[in-house]
BAMARKE-814073 format. One line per field, with one value per residue (C-alpha): residue number from 1; x, y, z negated. Coordinates in Angstrom, 3 decimals, padded with zeros to 6 digits. Layout:
num	c(NUM_...)
east	c(X_...)
north	c(Y_...)
up	c(Z_...)
***
This chain:
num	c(1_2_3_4_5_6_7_8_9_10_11_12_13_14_15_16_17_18_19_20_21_22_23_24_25_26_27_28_29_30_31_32_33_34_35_36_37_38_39_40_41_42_43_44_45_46_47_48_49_50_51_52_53_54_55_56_57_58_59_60_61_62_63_64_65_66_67_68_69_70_71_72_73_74_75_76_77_78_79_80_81_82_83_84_85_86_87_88_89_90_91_92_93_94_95_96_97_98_99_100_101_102_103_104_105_106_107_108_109_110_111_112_113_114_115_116_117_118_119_120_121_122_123_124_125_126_127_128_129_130_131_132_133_134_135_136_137_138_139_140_141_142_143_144_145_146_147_148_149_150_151_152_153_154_155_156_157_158_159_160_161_162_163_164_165_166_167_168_169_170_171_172_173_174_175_176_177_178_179_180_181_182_183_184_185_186_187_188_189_190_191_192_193_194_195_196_197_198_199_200_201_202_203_204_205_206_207_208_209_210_211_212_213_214_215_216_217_218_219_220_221_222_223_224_225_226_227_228_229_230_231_232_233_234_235_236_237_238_239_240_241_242_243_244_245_246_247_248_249_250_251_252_253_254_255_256_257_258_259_260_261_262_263_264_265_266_267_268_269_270_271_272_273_274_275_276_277_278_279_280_281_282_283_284_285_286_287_288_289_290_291_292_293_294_295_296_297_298_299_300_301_302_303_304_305_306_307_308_309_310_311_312_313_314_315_316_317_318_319_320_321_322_323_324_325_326_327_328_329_330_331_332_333_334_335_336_337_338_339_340_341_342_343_344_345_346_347_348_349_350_351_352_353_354_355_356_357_358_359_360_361_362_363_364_365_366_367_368_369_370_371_372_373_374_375_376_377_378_379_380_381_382_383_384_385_386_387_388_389_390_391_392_393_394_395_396_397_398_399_400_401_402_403_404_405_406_407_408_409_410_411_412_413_414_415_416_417_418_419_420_421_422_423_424_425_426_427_428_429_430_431_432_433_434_435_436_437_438_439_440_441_442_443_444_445_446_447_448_449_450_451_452_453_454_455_456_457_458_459_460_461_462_463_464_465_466_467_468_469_470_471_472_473_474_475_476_477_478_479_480_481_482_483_484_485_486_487_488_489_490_491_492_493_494_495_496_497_498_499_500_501_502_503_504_505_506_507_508_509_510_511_512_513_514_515_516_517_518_519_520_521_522_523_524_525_526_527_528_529_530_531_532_533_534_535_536_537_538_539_540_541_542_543_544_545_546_547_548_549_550_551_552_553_554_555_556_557_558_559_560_561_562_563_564_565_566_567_568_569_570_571_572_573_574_575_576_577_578_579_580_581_582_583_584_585_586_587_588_589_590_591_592_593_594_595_596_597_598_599_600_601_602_603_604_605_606_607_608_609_610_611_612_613_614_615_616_617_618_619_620_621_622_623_624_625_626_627_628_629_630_631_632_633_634_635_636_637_638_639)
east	c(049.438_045.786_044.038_040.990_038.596_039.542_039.999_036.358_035.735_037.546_035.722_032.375_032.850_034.142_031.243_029.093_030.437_029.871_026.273_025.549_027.309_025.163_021.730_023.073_023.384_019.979_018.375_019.867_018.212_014.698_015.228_015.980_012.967_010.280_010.624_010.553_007.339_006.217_006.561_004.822_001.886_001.938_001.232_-001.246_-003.653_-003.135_-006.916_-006.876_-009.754_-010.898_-011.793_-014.889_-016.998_-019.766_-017.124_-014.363_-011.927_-008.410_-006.891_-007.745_-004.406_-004.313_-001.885_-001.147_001.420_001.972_003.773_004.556_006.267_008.453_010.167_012.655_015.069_018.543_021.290_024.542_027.066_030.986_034.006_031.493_028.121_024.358_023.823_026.488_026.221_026.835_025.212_022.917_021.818_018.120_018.909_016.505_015.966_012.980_012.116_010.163_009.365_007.392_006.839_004.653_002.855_002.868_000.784_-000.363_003.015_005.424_006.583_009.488_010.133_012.254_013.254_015.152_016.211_018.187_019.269_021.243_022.750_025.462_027.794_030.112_032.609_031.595_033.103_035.644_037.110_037.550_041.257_041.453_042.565_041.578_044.071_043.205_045.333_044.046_041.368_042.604_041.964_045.676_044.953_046.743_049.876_052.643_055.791_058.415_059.457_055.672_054.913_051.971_052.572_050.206_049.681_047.239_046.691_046.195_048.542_045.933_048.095_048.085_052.118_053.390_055.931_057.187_057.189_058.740_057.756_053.710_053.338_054.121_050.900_048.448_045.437_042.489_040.925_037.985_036.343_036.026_034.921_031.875_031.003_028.153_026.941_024.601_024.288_021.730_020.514_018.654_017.314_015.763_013.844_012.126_008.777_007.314_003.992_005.048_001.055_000.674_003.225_001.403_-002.109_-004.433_-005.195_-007.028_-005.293_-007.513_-007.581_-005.398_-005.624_-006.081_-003.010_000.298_003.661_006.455_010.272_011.940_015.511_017.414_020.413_021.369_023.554_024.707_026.773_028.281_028.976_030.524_032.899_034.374_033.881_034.896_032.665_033.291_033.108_031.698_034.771_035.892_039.032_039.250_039.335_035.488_034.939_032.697_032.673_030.437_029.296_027.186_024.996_022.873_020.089_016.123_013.246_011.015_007.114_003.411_001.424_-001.954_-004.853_-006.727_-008.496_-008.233_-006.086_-004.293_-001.871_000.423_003.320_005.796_009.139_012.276_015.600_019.115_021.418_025.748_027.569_030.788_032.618_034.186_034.580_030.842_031.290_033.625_036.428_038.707_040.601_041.811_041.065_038.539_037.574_034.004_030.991_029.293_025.833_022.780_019.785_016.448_013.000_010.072_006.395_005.486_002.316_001.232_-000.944_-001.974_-003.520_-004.229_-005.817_-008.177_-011.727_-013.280_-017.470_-017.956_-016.073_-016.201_-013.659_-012.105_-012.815_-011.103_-008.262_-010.511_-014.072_-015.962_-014.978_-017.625_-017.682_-016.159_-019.056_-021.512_-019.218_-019.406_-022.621_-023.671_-022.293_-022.044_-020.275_-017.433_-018.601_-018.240_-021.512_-021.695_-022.866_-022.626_-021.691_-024.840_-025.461_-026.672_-028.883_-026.581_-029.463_-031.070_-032.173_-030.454_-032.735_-032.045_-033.592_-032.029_-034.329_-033.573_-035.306_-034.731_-036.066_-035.990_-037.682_-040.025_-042.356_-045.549_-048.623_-045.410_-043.448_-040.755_-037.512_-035.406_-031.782_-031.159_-033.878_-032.496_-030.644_-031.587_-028.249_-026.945_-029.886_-029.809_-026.450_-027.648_-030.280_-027.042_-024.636_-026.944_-027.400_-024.348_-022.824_-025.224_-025.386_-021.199_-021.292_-020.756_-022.137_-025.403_-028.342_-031.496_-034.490_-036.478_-037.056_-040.267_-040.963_-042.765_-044.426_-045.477_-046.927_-047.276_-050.414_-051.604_-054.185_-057.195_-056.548_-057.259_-054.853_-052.247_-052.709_-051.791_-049.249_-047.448_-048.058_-046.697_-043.192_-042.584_-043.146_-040.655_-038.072_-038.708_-038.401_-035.238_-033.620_-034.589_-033.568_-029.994_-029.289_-030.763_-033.054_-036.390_-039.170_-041.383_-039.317_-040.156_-043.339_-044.066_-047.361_-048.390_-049.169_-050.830_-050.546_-048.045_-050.250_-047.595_-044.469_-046.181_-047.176_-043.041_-042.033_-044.660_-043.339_-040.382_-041.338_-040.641_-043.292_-046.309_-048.662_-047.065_-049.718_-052.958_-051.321_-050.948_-054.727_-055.961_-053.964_-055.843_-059.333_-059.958_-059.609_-061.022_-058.563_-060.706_-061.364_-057.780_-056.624_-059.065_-058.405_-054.276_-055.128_-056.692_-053.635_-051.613_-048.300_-049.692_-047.397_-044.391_-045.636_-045.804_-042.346_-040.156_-042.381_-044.456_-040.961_-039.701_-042.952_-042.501_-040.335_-039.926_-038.662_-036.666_-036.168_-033.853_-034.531_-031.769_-030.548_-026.783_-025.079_-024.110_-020.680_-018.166_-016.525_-013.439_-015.225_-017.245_-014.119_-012.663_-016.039_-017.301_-014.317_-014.687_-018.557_-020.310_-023.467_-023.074_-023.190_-026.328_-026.468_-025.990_-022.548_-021.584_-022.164_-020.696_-017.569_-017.580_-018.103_-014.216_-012.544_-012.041_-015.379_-015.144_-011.638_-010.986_-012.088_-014.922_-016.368_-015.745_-017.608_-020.244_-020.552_-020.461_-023.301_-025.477_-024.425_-025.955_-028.462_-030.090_-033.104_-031.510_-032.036_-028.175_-026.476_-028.478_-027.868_-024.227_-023.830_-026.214_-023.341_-020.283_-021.865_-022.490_-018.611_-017.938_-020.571_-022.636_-026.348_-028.096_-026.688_-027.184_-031.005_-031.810_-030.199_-032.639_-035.175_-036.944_-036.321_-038.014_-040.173_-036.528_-035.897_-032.186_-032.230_-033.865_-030.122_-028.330_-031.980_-031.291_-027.873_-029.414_-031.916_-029.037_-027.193_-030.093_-030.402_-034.055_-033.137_-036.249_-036.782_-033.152_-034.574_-037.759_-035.402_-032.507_-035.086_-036.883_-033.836_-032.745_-035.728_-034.885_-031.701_-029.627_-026.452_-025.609_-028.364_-027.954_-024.618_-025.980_-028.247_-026.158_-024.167_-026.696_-028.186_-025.374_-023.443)
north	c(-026.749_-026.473_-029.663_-029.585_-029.638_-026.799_-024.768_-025.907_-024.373_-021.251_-020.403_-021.229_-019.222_-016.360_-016.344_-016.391_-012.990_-011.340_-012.920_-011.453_-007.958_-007.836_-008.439_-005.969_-003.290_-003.648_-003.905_-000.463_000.969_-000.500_000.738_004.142_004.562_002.981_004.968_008.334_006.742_005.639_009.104_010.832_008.398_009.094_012.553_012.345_010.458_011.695_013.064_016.449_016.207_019.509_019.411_021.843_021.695_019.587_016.746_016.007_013.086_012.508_012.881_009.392_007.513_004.857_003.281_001.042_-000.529_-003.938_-006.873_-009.964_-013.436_-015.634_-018.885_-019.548_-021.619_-020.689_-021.887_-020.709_-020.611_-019.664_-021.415_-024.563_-024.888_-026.055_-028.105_-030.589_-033.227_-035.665_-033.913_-030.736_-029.223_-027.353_-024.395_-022.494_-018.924_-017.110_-013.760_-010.390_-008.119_-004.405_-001.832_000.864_000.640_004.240_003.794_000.908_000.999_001.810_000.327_000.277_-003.110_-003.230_-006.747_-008.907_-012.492_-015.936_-018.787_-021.319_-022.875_-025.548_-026.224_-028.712_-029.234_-029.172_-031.620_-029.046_-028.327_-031.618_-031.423_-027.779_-027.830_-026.358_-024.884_-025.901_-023.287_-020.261_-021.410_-020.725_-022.041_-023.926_-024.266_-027.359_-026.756_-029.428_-028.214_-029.188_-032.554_-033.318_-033.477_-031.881_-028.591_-026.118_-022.298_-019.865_-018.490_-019.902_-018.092_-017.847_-017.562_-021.672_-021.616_-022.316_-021.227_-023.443_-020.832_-022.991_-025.271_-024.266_-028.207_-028.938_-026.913_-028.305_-029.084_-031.321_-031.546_-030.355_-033.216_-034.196_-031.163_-029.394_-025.859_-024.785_-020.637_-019.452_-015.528_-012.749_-010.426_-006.751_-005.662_-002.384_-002.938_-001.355_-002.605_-002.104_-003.558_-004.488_-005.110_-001.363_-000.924_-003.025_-002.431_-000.020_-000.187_003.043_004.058_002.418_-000.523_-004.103_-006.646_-010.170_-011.237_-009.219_-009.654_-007.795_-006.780_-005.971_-004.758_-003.999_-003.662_-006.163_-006.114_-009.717_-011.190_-014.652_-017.527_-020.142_-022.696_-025.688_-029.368_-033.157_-035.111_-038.145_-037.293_-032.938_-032.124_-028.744_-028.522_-024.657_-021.708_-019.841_-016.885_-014.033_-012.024_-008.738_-008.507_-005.856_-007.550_-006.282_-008.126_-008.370_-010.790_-011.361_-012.425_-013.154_-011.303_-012.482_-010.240_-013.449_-010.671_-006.840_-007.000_-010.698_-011.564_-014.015_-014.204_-016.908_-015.230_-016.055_-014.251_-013.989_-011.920_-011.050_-011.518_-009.024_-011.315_-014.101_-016.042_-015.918_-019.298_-020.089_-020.593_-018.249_-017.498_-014.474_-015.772_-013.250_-014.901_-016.032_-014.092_-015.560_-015.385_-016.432_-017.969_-018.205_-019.044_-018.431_-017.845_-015.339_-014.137_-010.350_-008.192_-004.681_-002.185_001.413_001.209_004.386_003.824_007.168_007.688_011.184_013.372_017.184_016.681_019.427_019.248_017.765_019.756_017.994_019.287_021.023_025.093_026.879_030.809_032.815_035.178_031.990_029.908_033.620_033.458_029.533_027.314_023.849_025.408_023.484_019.928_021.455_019.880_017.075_013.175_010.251_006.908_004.788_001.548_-001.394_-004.331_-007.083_-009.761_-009.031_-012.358_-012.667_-014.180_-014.899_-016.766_-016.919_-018.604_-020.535_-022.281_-026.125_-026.324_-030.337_-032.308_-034.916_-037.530_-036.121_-036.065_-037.700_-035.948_-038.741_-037.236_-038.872_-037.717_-038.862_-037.158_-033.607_-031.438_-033.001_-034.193_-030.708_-029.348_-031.735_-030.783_-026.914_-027.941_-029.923_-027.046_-024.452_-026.966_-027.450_-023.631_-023.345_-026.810_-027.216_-023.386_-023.448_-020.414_-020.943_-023.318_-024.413_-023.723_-024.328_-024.840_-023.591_-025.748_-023.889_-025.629_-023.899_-025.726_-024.207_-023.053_-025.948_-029.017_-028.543_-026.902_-028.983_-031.382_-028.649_-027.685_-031.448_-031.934_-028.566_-029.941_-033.303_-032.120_-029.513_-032.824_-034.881_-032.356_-032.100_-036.146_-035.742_-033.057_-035.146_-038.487_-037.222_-035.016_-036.313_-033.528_-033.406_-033.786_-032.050_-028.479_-028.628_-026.785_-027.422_-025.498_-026.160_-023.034_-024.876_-022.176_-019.699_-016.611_-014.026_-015.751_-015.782_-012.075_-011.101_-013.747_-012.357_-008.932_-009.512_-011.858_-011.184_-012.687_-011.184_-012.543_-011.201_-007.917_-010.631_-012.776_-010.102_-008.736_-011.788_-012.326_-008.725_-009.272_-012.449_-013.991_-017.699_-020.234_-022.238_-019.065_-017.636_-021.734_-021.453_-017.865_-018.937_-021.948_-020.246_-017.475_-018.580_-018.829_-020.605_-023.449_-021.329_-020.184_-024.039_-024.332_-020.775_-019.748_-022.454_-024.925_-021.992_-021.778_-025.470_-024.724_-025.001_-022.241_-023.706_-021.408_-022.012_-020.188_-019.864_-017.994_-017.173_-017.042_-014.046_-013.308_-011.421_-007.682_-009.056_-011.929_-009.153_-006.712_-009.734_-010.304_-007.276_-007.244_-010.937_-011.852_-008.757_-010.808_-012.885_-009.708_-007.641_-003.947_-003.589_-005.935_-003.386_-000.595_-002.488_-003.145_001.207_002.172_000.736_003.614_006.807_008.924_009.981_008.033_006.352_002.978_004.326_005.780_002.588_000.212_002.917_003.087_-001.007_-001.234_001.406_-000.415_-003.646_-001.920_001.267_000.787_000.676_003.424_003.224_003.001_006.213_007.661_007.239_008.393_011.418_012.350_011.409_013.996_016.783_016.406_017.080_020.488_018.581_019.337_018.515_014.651_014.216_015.705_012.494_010.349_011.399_012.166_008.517_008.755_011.914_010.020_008.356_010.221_009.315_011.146_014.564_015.659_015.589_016.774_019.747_020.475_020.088_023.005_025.434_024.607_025.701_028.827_027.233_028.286_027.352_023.829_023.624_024.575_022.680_018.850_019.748_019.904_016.943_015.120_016.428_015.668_011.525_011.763_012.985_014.477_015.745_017.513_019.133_020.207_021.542_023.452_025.081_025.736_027.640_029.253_031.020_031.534)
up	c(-003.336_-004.429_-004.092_-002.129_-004.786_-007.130_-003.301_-002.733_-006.728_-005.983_-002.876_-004.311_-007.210_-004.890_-003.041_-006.007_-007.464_-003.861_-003.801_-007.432_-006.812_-003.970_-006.213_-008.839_-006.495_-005.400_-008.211_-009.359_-006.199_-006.673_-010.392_-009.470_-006.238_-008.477_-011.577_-008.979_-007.886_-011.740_-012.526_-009.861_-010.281_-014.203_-013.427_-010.720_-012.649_-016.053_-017.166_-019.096_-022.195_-023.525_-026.658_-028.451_-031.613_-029.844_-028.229_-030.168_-028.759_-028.077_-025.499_-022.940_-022.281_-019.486_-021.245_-023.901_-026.254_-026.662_-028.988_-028.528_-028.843_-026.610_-026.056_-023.103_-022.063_-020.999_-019.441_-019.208_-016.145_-016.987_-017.822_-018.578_-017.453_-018.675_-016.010_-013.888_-012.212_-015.063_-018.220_-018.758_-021.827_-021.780_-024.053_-026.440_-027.106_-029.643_-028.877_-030.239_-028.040_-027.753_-025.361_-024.022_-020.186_-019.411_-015.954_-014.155_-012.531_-014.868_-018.833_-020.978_-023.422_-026.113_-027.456_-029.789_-029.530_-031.037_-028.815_-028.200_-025.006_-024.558_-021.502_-020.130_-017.523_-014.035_-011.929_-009.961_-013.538_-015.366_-014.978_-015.993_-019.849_-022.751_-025.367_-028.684_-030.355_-028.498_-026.336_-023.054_-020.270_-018.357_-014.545_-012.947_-010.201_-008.688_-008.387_-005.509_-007.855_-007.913_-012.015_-013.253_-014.576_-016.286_-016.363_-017.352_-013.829_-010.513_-007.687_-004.778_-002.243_-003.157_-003.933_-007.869_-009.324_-012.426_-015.449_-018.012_-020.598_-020.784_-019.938_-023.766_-024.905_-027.439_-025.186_-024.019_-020.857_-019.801_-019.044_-022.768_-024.019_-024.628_-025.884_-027.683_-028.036_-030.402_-029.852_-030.430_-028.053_-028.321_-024.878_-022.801_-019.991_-017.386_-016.478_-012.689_-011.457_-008.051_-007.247_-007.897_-004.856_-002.475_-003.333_-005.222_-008.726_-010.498_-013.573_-016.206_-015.261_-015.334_-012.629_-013.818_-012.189_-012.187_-010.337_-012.731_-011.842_-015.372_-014.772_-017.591_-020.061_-023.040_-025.606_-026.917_-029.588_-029.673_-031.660_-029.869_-030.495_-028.212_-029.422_-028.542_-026.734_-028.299_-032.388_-031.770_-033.533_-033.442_-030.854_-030.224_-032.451_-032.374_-030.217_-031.144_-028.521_-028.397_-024.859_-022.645_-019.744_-016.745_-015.347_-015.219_-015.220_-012.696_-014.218_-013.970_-015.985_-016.660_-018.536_-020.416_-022.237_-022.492_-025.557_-024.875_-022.163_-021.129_-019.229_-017.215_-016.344_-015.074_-015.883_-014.945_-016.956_-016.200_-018.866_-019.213_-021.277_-019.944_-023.612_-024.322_-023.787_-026.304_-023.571_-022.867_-019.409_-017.113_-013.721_-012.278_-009.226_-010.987_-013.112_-016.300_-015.986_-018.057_-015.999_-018.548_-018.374_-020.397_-021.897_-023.623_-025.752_-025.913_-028.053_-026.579_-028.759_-029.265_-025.899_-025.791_-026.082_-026.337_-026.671_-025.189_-023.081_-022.221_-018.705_-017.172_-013.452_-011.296_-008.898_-005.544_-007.438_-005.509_-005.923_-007.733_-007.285_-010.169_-010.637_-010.895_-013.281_-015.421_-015.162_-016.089_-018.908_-017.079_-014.159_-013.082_-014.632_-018.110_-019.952_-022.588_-021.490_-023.670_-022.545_-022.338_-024.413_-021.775_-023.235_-022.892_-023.738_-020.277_-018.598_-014.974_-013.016_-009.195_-006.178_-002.425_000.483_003.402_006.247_007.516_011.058_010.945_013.568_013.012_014.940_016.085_013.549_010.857_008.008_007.278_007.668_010.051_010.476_013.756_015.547_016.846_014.686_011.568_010.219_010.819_008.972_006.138_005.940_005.226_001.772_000.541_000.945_-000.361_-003.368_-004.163_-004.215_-007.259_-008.962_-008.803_-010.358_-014.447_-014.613_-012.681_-013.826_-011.453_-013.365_-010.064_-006.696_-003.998_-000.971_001.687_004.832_007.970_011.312_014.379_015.762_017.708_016.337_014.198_010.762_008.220_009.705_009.798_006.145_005.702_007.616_006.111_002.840_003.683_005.342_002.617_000.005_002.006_001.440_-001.827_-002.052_-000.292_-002.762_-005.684_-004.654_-003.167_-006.168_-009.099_-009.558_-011.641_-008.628_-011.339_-010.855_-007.777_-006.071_-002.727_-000.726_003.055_005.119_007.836_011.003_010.699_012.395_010.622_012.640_015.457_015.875_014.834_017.659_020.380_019.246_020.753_023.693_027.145_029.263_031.205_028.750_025.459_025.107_025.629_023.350_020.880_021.328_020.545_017.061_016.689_017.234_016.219_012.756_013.382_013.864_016.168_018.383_018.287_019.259_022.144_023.660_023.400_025.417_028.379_028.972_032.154_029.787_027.114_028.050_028.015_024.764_023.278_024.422_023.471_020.618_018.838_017.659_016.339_013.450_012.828_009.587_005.806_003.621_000.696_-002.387_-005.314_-008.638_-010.964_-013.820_-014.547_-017.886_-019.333_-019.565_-022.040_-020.813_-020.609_-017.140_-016.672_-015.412_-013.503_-011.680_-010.820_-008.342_-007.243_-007.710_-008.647_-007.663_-010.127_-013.164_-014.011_-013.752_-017.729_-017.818_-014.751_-016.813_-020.177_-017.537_-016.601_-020.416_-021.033_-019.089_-019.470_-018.329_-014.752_-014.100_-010.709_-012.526_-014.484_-011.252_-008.839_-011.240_-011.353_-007.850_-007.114_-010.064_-007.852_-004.356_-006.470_-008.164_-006.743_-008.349_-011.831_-014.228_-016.078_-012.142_-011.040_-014.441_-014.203_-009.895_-011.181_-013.971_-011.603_-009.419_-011.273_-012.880_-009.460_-008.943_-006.595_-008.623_-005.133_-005.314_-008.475_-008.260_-005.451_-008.545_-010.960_-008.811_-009.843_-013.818_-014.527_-017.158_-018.463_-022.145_-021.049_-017.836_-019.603_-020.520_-016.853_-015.262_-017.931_-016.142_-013.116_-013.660_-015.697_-011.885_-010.153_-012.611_-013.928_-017.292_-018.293_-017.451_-018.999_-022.296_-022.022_-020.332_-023.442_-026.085_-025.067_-025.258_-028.125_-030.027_-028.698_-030.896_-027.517_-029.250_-025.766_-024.849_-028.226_-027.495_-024.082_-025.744_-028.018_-025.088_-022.888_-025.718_-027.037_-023.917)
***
């Protein structure tokens, strides 16, 4: 009978091959739905370039190819294993790899590798023996007279049969062997995004952070040969099997930069032969496997960076009438536009404002945190500090202290007391964070007449229109103190409205450092406050003109930036790619003095058959050095 152990082994192993048919299966299924999807997506976002004489480019790919280097680890799991309870053996495997990403979903990867693993006995098998003049593996049995006795295959019904003299075989058991594999491997590999299945990403660009399911094929030869524990001698002949195996990797992916990545993956591969190990056997009640793990470094390149663009619309452009696309050139988005060259060297200056509402002692300005709110208000300058001190990118250059009192008590004492709070914050932020007291400006406002009116504005009392008609006529402070004293709800008024003026505005001035396109792309999706409206427009200029990428960045630099010239510029050109001359008219309706803008108001006018002011905005450009406007006019001359 089969003692309990190797029935545990059997089971387990049993089980295993289910578990691992199961996984293979699936895999094949994902492989075959995802690359229907890869392929539809391929051709939905592909861009069609036209090119002329007066804009020459390539055609834009969202893709790229890539190279790269790896190191793993693997372990193998057969006959012997990498890691048992008593020993293990951390394998090691180089690798080249290359490939092509033909979407933001989809990839192929072709790659070649070396390794080396090395496996012992695990406990179930230590009394299994190895043939050292074939390299079989003999499975223990008892027969009726209970001796040991030794055969190449197990019976699983659990009954033996003795089958002669097998018992005299030349053989060691496994418990003092090891066996060592050295094999290369070539590989083909599928590559899927899964983030592109679970969120959106235009085609153009590459999320910092990327989950990756690789199934593939490999093809594998071995090396491997069985030794003694005790002196590594050779006990077994070598096997060199040639094996195929199926598999995948599952990885991270991380951008660093747009042409370096990095990537931590884990891999298990089946093995078809069951010597690969250098053990031989014909029991089929187990798989081999290969379970790796790894790093690798990638280049990308021959990543598309074209400078001008003459786009075929859209199929979702707006529909332009045949007889008026006859009749005008730029009908149907067809005009020239150059990307634009931002001034990276732009200082980005920021401020943000807040108000502490602390209480203090009548007639004092000591800050006391126990009185009121004031911990809770404290609490509020700390915070604010420290979301731009504990920032690397961010650095103080200031900070405005403004005082206010409420309208109550002769003036000049106001103006002092105003001044005095708005110093004893600024005391406070220098003493509890180490900040130079001599960056800091502080002013006293003495009454705050402007608060007052917004507050009365909205206050519900019987006395809110006298209140306000006095803030109206009179200008004195003295008189204005006196005529608020007399109203019948002056009281309520030093109660609901006057507290509320007893304030200081704090305001930090900061600059924040400029940053490389390769932050840049990972911020304007993160902290877009943090970039200026040229790095958003650096961050647009990397994708193909009028993509789903180049116009999002566009479109979060405007949302930032409306006032900018380059944001407008870009919306104005977005929407005339798309026919719409009457949005992209309100875009340049505040740059007609802009020599850059003189090109798209051009199209605007040749939309709006004004073939003159077409002529006249063109040759303006063109006279700036406007290669576009040129091209334009070329175009609407000789139509």
């Amino acid at each position: 009978m089969i003692n309990d152990k190797e029935n545990y082994y059997l089971q387990f192993m049993n089980k295993k091959k289910k578990e691992i048919e199961r996984k293979l299966l699936l895999g094949s299924l994902l492989l075959l739905a995802s690359h229907g999807v890869s392929v539809a997506a391929v051709h939905r976002d592909s861009l069609c370039v036209k090119p002329s004489p007066t804009c020459c480019m390539k055609k834009d790919r969202v893709g790229y190819w890539y190279i790269g280097t790896g190191y793993s680890v693997p372990f193998m799991f057969g006959d012997v294993n990498s890691l048992t309870a008593k020993r293990d053996f951390w394998g090691n495997k180089i690798s080249l790899k290359g490939g092509y990403r033909f979407s933001s979903l989809f990839g192929l990867e072709m790659g070649v590798s070396v390794g080396r693993m090395r496996g012992f006995s695990p406990r179930s098998a230590e009394k299994f023996r190895l043939g050292t003049e074939d390299a079989m593996t003999y499975y223990p049995y008892t027969i009726l007279g209970g001796e040991d006795n030794y055969q190449t295959a197990p019976d699983n019904a659990g009954i033996w049969e003795n089958q002669g003299n097998n018992i005299y075989i030349k053989s060691v058991p496994y418990a003092r062997i090891y066996s060592e594999s050295r094999y290369w491997e070539t590989s083909l590999q599928a590559v899927f995004n899964f983030n592109r299945l679970f969120t959106r990403i235009p085609e153009g660009r590459e999320q910092p952070v990327s989950l990756l399911v690789k199934p593939g094929i490999y093809l594998q030869k071995y090396n491997a040969q069985a030794h003694l524990l005790e002196d590594k001698s050779r006990v077994a002949p070598k096997q060199r099997p040639l094996s195929v195996g199926l598999g995948g990797d599952i990885a991270v992916h991380f951008a660093l930069t747009q042409k370096l990545g990095l990537e931590l993956s884990s891999a298990l591969i089946w093995v078809s032969k069951r010597n690969f190990d250098g053990v031989r056997t014909i029991r089929r009640s187990h798989d081999d496997f290969i379970w790796q793990n790894g790093i690798s470094l990638l280049w990308k390149f021959r990543r598309n960076t074209p400078q001008r663009h003459c786009i075929e619309p859209l199929p979702d452009a707006m529909p332009v009438h045949p007889a008026i696309e006859a009749f005008n050139p730029f009908a149907g988005g067809n005009f020239a536009f150059d990307y634009l060259t931002p001034d990276l060297s732009v200082r980005k200056e920021r401020n943000i404002s807040r108000q502490a509402r602390l209480h203090f002692t009548v007639s004092k300005w000591d800050i006391r945190p126990e009185l009121g709110d004031n911990l809770n208000e404290l609490g509020k300058i700390t915070t604010a500090f420290r979301e731009l001190a504990d920032d690397e990118d961010i650095s103080i250059t200031s900070i405005s202290i403004d005082g206010y009192a409420s309208p109550e008590g002769p003036h000049d004492f106001n103006i002092l007391l105003s001044q005095n709070r708005a110093q004893a914050i600024s005391s406070y932020i220098a003493s509890s964070f180490n900040y130079p007291e001599n960056q800091i400006k502080t002013a006293g406002h003495a009454e705050d007449w402007d608060g007052l009116e917004r507050l009365l504005q909205t206050w519900n009392h019987p006395d809110r229109d006298r209140a306000l008609e006095v803030l109206s006529t009179d200008t004195d402070v003295t008189t204005r103190q006196r005529k608020l004293a007399r109203l019948a709800g002056y009281k309520d008024m030093l109660n609901d409205l006057y507290p509320l003026l007893r304030r200081n505005e704090y305001t930090f001035h900061y600059t924040i450092a400029p940053f490389s396109i390769e932050r840049a792309t990972q911020l304007i999706h993160t902290r877009p406050d943090k970039l200026s409206a040229e790095e958003m427009i650096a961050v647009a200029n990397r994708y193909p003109m009028y993509s789903e990428a180049f116009n999002e960045c566009s479109g979060i630099a405007f949302k930032f930036y409306p006032e900018a010239p380059m944001p407008r510029l870009y919306m104005a050109a977005i929407a005339l790619h798309n026919g719409d001359a009457a949005t992209a008219s309100r875009y340049l309706s505040t740059l007609a003095d802009d020599s850059r803008a003189w090109n798209l108001l051009g199209v605007c006018a040749a939309l709006n058959s004004d073939r003159a002011s077409a002529v006249r905005y063109f040759r303006m450009a063109a006279e700036k050095g406007d290669a576009s406007a040129a091209s334009n006019l070329d175009k609407l001359e000789n139509r």
